[in-house]
GUVEX-439210 format. One record per residue: x, y, z negated of N, C-alpha, C in turn. Coordinates in steps of 0.2 Angstrom, whole numbers, padded with zeros to 4 digits, always signed. Each point is the difference from the previous one (the first is absolute). Layout:
N
XYZXYZXYZ
...
//
This chain:
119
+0450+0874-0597-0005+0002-0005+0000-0005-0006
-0004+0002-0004+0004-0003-0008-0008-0005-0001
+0000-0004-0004-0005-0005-0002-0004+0005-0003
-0006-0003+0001-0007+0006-0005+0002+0000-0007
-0002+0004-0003-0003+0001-0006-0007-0004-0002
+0002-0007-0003-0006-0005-0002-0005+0004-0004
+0003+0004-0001-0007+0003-0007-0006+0002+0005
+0004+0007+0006-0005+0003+0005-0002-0003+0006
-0001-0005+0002-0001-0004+0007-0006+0001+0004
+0000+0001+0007-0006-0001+0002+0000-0004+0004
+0002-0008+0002-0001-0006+0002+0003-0005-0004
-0005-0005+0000+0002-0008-0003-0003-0003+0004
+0004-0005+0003-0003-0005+0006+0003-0006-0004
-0005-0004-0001+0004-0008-0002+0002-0001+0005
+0004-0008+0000+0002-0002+0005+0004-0007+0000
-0002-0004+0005+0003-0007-0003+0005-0002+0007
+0008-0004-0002+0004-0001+0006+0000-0006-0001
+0002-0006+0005+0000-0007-0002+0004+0000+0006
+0005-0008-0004+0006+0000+0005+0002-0008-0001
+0002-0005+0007+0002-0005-0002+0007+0000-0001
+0005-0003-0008+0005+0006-0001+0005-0006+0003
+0005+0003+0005+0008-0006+0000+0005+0002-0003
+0005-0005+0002+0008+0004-0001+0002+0003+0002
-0002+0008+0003+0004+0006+0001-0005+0005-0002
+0003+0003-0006-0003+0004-0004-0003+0005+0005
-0008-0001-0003-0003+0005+0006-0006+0006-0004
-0003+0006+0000-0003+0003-0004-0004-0003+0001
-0008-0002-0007-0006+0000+0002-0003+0008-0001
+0003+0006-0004-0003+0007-0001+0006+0003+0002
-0002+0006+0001+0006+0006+0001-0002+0007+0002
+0003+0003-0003-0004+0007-0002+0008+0004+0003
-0003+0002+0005+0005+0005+0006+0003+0005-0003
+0007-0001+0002+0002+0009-0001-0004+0006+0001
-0001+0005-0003-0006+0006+0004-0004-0001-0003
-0006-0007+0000-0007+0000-0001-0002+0006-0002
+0001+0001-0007-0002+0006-0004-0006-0006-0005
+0001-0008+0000-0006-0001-0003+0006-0006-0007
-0002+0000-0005+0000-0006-0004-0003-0006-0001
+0002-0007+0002-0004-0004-0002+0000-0004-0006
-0006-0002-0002-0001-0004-0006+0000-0007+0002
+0002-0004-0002+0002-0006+0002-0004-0006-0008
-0007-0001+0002-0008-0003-0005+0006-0008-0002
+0001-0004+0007+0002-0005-0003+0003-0005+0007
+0005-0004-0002+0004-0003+0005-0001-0009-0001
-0005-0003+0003+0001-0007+0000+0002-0004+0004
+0004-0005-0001+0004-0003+0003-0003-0009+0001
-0004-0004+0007-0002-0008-0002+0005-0002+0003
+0003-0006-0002+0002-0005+0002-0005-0004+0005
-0001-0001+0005-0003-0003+0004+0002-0008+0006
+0007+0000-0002+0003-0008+0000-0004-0002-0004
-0001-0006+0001-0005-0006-0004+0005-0005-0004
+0006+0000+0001+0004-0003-0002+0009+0002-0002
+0001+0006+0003+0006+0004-0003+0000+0005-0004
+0002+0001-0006+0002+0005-0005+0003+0008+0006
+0000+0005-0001+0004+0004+0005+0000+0008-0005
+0008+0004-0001+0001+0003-0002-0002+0006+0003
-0003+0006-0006-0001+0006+0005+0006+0004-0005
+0001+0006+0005+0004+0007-0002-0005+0006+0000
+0000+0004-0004-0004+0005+0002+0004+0008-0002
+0002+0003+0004+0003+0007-0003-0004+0006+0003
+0001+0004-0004-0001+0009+0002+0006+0001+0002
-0002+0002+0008+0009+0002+0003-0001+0007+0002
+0005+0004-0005+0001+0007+0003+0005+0000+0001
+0001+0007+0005+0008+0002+0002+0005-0004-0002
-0001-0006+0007+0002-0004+0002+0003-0006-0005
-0003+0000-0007+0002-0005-0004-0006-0003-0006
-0001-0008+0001-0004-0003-0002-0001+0000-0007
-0006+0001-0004+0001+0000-0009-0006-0007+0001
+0003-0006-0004-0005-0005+0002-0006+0001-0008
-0004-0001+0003-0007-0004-0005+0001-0005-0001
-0001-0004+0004+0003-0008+0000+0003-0004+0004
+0005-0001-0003+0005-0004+0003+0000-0007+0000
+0001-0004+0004-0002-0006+0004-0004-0004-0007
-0006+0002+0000-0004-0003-0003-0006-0006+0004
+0004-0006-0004-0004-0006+0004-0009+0001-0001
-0002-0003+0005-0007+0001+0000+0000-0009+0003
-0004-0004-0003+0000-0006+0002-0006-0002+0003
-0002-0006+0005-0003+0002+0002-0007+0000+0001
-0006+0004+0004-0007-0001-0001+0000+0004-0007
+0005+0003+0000-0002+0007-0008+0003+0008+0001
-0002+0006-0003-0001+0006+0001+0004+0002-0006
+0004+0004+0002+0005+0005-0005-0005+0006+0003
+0000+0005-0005-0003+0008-0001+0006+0003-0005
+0003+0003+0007+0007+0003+0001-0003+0008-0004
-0004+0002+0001-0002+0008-0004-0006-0004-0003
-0003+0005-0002-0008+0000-0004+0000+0007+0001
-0007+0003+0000-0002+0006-0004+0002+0004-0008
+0000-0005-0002+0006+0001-0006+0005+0008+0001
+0004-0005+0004+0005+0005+0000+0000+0003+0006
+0002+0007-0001+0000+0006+0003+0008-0001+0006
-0003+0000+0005+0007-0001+0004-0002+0006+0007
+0003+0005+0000-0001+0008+0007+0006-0004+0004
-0003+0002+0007+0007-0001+0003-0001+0006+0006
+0006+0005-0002-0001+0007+0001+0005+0000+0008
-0002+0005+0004+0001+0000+0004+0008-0002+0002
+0000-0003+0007+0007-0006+0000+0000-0004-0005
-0004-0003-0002+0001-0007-0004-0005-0007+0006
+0003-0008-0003-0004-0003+0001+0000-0006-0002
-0006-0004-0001+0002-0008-0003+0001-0002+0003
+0003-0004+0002+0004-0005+0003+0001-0006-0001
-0004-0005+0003+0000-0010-0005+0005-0001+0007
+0002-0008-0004+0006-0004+0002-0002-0006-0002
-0002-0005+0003-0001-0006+0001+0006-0005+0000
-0001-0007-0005+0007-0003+0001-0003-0006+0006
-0004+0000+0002-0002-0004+0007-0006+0003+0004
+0001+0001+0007-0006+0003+0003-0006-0004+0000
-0005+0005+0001-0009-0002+0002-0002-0004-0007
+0005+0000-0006+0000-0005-0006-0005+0005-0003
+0001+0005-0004-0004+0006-0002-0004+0007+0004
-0005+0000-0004-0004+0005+0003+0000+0006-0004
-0002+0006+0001+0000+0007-0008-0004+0004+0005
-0005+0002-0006-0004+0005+0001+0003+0006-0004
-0003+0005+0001+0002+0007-0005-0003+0003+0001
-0004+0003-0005-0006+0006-0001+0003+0007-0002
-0001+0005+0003+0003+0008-0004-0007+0004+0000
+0004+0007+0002-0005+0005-0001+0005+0003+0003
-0001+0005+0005+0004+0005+0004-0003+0007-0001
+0004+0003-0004-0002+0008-0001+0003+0003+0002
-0005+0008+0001+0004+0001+0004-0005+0008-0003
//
């Protein structure tokens, strides 16, 4: 089944995913082969939460099977907050797509991610 047609839709469910990110690239969103849905992706924050270590994040849209980064190993120092997306900008991740963060040391960073799953 093909992603909706955003013009005509008859479900929007917000939705928030939160993940503590490590070194093996792991998804925090992913929008299934099939769904039949597209999601909107509002905004992707990234804290630092060492009190005392700097720690680099990755963030890509992975589709069929190959990564297109956002951000590449951008330090985030510590006890501060990168906002890896904003509302700003428009980012769908259409059916089989997913973000995927990469931490350069565990339980160092934290990311939230806000979308909108249409469908």
């Amino acid at each position: 089944m093909a992603a909706p047609n955003i013009v005509n839709v008859g479900t929007i469910i917000g939705k928030t995913a939160v993940m503590a990110v490590t070194t093996t690239p792991t998804n925090i969103v992913a929008n299934t082969a099939g769904s039949g849905k597209v999601f909107k992706i509002n905004a992707l924050i990234v804290s630092n939460v060492d009190g005392t270590n700097a720690a680099d994040i990755t963030a890509s849209i992975y589709r069929s099977a190959t990564e297109y980064k956002i951000a590449h190993t951008v330090t985030i120092p510590a006890d501060a907050t990168l906002v890896v997306i904003s509302k700003d900008v428009a980012i769908y991740l259409e059916e089989g797509d997913a973000i995927r963060l990469t931490a350069s040391a565990d339980s160092d960073l934290e990311a939230v991610c806000s979308y909108e799953e249409i469908s």
